[in-house]
Every structure is written in structure tokens, then in C-alpha cells.
C-alpha positions as CSV (number, residue, x, y, z in Angstrom):
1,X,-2.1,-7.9,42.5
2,X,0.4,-5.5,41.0
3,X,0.7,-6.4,37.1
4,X,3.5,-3.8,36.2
5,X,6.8,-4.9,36.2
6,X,8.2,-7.3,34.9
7,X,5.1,-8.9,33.2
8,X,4.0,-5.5,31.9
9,X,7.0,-5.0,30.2
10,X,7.2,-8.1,28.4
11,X,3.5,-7.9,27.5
12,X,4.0,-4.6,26.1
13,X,7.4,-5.9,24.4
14,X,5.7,-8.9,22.8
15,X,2.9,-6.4,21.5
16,X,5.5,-4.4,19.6
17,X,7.2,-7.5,18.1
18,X,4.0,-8.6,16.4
19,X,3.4,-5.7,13.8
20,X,7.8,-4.6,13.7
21,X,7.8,-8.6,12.1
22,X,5.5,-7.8,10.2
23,X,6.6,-4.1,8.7
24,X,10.7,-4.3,9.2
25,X,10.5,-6.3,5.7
26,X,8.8,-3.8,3.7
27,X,11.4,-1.2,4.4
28,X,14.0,-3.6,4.1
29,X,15.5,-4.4,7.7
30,X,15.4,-7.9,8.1
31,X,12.6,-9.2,10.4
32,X,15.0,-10.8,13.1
33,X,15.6,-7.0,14.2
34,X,12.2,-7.0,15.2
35,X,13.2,-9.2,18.3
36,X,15.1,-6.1,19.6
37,X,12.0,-5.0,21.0
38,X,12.9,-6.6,24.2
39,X,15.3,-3.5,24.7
40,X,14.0,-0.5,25.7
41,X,15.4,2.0,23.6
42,X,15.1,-0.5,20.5
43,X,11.4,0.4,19.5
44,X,12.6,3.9,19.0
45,X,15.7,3.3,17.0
46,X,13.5,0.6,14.8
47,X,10.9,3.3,13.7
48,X,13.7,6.0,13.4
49,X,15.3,3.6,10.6
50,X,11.5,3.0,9.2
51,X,11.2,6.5,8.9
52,X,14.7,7.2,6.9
53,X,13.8,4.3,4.6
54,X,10.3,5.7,4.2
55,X,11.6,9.5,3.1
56,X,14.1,7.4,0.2
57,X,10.9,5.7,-1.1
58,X,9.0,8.9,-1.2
59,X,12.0,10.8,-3.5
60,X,12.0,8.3,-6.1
């Protein structure tokens, strides 16, 4: 049985959602943007806007 796909994908989508809940409000982003996850590209753009918010906190 082939478990790619599909199934893979939302496995792997669900087990980004879980900790982007959990961190999005600590950097300010509201948690519902954590259920972007089920995009592709949205993981990427998520941590890229954790990262900018990251480099503010560290200046002050």
C-alpha cells in the first residue's frame, strides 16, 4: 500500500499545524494563520514572518 499522496500530505500538514498554534502567538501572528499549513508554500512564508519578528525582539 502506497501511503504518499494525499494522506502523506495531510499527515505531514497536520504535524506542522500542531507546534505553528502553538508558537504563531508568541511572535504575534494570530494562531488561526497556523491553519495555512494546508498550503504548500505557507510553512515557509509562516517561519519567514517568525523570523522577521524574532530579529525586532532581539534589537530591543
Amino acid at each position: 500500500m502506497h501511503f504518499g499522496g494525499f494522506f502523506g500530505w495531510l499527515i505531514l500538514s497536520i504535524a506542522m499545524i500542531v507546534p505553528m498554534v502553538k508558537l504563531l502567538p508568541f511572535f504575534g501572528i494570530d494562531k488561526r494563520w497556523a491553519f495555512a499549513c494546508f498550503i504548500p508554500l505557507a510553512p515557509v512564508v509562516l517561519l519567514w514572518m517568525m523570523a522577521l519578528k524574532l530579529q525586532d525582539l532581539e534589537k530591543l
